[in-house]
N, C-alpha and C positions, 0 to 999 in steps of 0.2 A: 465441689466434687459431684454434687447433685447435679448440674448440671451439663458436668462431663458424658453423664450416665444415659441424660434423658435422650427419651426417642431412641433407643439402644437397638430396638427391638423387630423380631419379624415377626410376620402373622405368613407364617407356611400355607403352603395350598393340600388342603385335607384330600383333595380326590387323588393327591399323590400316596396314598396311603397303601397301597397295595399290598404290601407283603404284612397287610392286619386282616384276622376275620372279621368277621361283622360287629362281634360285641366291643370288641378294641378300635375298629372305625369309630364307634357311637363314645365311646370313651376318650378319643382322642379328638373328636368335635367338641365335645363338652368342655375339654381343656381349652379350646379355639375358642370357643365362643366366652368363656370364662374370662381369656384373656384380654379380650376384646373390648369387655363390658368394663374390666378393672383400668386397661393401659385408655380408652378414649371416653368411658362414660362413668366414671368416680370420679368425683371432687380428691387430687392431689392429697390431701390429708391423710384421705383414706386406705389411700393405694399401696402403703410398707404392710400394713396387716392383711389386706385383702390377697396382696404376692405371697407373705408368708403360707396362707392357709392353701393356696395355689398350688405351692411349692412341696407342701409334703404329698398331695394328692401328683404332682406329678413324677415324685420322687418313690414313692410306691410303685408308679406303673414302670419305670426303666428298672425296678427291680424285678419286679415281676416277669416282664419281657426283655428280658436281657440282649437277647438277640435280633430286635427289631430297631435300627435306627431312628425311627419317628420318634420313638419314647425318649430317647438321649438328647435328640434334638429340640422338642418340647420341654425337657427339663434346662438344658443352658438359656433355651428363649427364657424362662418362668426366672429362672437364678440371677438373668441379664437385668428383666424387668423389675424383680423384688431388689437391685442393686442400685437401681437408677430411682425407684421409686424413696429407698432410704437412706442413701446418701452419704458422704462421709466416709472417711480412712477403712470404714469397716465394711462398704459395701465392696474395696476390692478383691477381702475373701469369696465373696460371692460371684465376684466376674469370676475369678480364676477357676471356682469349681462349673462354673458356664463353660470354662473355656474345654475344660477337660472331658464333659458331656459332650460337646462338639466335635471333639476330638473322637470320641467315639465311635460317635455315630459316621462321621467319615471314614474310619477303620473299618465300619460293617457294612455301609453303602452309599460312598459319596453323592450317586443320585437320588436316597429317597429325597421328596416333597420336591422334586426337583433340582437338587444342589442347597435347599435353605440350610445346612449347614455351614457350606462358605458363605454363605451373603454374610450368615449371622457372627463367625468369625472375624471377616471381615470387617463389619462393625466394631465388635471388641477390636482388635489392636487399630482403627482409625481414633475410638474413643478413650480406650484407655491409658492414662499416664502413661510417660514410659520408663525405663530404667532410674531410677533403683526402685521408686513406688509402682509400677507396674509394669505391664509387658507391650505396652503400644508400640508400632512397629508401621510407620505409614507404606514402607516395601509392602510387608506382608499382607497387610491390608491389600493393596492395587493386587498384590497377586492373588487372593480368597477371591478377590471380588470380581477378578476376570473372571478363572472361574467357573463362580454362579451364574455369570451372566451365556456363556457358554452352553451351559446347562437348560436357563431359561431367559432367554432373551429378548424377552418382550412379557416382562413380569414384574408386575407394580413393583415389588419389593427390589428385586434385585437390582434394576433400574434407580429403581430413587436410592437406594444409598451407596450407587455406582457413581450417580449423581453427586450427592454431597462427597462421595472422597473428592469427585475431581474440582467442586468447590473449594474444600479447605486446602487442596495443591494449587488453588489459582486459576486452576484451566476454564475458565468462566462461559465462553464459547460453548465449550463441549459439557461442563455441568449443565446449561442452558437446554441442550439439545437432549441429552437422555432424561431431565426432569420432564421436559414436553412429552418424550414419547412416554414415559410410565405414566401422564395423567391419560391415555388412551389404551392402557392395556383392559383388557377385557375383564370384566367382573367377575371373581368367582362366586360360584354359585352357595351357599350357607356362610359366608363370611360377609354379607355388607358393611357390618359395623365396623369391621378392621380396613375394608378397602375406602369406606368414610373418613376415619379417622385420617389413613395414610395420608387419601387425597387433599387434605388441611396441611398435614406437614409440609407435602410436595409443594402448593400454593405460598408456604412461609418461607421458604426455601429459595422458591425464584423469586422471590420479592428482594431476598439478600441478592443475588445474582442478576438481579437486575441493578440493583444500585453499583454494584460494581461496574458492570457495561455502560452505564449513563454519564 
């Protein structure tokens, strides 16, 4: 199940942030980079408790701003990662309250951060079980994850896991071709650590995709 979960996850683009003042900006970087530092630079070990203590800190701020999708959206990303990061039958309570955060924050603004609400749905039902232990859904996936890419379409994240759907469907060609372009999307500026990290994934990824093609 662990490893259903891993790699779950998006690192949203913070200058998407708009409908935040400034002190919820700085608030909502601090979760980004938080996140960053636990999902690419902790030792695996560490990273069920370091999500949890994540998780209430992001679980205060969608209370607090109820009405600001970002908050909703940072809480499914933090619930996705604290589910992948511990594993097991009991981390799919925690996708499903991700999923419903998600849900959210597309009821109040499908484009903040750009769409990383559907990228990150999208994710969920490509990764999660499906019927009767979970809700995976490879449709609903291709459809979140068009989409995102709609939204932002020349954007590390939505790219690369537009990319692995169309890996685990086969389409190798065309995984091939969107993994390339997301290793050239443009860097966002206060997040290197998470477009570091990404670009490992992206690299692991066409290495599967290429043994396919050879």
């Amino acid at each position: 199940m662990k490893r259903i979960f891993a790699c779950l996850l998006i690192g949203a683009l913070s200058q998407g942030a708009w409908a935040l003042d400034a002190a919820d900006q700085q608030r909502l970087s601090d979760i980004q980079h938080n996140w960053a530092h636990i999902q690419y630079e902790l030792p695996e070990g560490q990273r069920a408790d370091a999500f949890e203590k994540l998780a209430a800190q992001t679980s205060a701020f969608k209370q607090e701003r109820q009405s600001v999708a970002e908050a909703w959206i940072w809480s499914g990303i933090v619930n996705s990662s604290w589910a992948g990061a511990k594993g097991g039958i009991g981390a799919l309570g925690k996708v499903k309250d991700a999923r419903s955060d998600l849900e959210k924050a597309l009821a109040l603004d499908p484009k903040a951060l750009q769409g990383s609400a559907y990228t990150s749905l999208g994710a969920l039902y490509d990764r999660v079980p499906g019927w009767p232990l979970g809700f995976g859904d490879s449709d609903k996936a291709e459809q979140m994850l068009t989409q995102a890419l709609q939204l932002n379409p020349d954007g590390i994240d939505s790219l690369y896991f537009w990319g692995d759907h169309l890996y685990r469907q086969k389409r190798y060609n065309e995984a091939k071709a969107a993994l390339q372009k997301a290793l050239k999307a443009a860097p966002r500026v206060g997040r290197e650590a998470a477009d570091a990290g990404r670009r490992k994934e992206i690299d692991a990824l066409l290495v599967q995709v290429n043994k396919q093609l050879n």
